[in-house]
C-alpha positions, 0 to 999 in steps of 0.5 A, a space after each residue: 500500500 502506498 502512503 496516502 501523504 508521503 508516497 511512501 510504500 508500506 503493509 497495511 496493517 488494518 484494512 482501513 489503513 491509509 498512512 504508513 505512520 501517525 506522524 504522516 496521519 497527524 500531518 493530514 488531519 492538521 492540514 484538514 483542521 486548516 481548511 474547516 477553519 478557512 471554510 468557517 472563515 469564508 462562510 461567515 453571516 453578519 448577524 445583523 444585516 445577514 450578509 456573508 463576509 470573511 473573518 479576520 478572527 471570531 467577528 460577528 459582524 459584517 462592517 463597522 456600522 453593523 458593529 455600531 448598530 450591534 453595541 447599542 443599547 436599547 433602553 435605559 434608566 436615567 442616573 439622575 432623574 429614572 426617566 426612562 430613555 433611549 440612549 444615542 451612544 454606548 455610555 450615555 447614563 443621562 437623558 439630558 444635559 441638565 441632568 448631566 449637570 445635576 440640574 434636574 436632581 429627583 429622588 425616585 422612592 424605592 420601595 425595596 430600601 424602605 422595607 426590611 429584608 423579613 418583611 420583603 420575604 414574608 410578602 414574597 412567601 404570601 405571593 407564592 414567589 421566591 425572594 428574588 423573583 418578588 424584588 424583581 417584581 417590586 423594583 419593575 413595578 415601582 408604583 407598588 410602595 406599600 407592603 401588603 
């Protein structure tokens, strides 16, 4: 039998022997992992417009605007006032300029703060939740500020 990477002559030893060696066995399946990677590369889909592009490493994303559109946050809490918002970029934390400057400066009550921890996990008990399933519930529903 003839070595299917290095030409060589060799005897088989099992019928489903092809290389005369593990390192020329080795060789051909490293060479194989290669191209799987390229062909990986090659069929690579944007996950936010679908088109096909080639990576360059473990990217996503097709373009630097469909990396724009993939890092936006959708909406947001204010740090200063809790309005809620839909911020432009990345990082912003405030809706407006005068909240930025600390102009607008509310205090939004948490009811969660106001009660204590028994408390909380009595009333999550009585409503048939876990703990943190009825804080999750008391801090989406903030027009809820007394305790049952």
């Amino acid at each position: 039998m003839i070595c299917g990477f290095c030409g060589k002559e060799f005897e088989q030893k099992a019928h489903s022997q092809k290389y005369c060696s593990q390192e020329c066995y080795k060789a051909v399946r490293a060479i194989r992992e290669k191209q799987k990677r390229e062909e990986r590369r090659e069929k690579a889909i944007c996950v936010i417009c679908g088109k096909n592009f080639k990576r360059q490493g473990c990217e996503k994303v097709c373009s630097e605007e469909c990396r724009k559109v993939s890092k936006k946050v959708q909406e947001r809490r204010c740090g200063n006032c809790g309005k809620i918002f839909m911020p432009n970029r990345e990082h912003k934390k405030f809706c407006s300029e005068e909240c930025k400057k600390g102009l607008k400066k509310v205090e939004i009550p948490n009811p969660i703060k106001k009660l204590n921890i028994s408390a909380v996990a009595r009333n999550a008990r009585k409503s048939g939740m876990s703990y943190g399933k009825y804080v999750e519930y008391l801090e989406k529903n903030k027009n809820i500020f007394q305790v049952p």
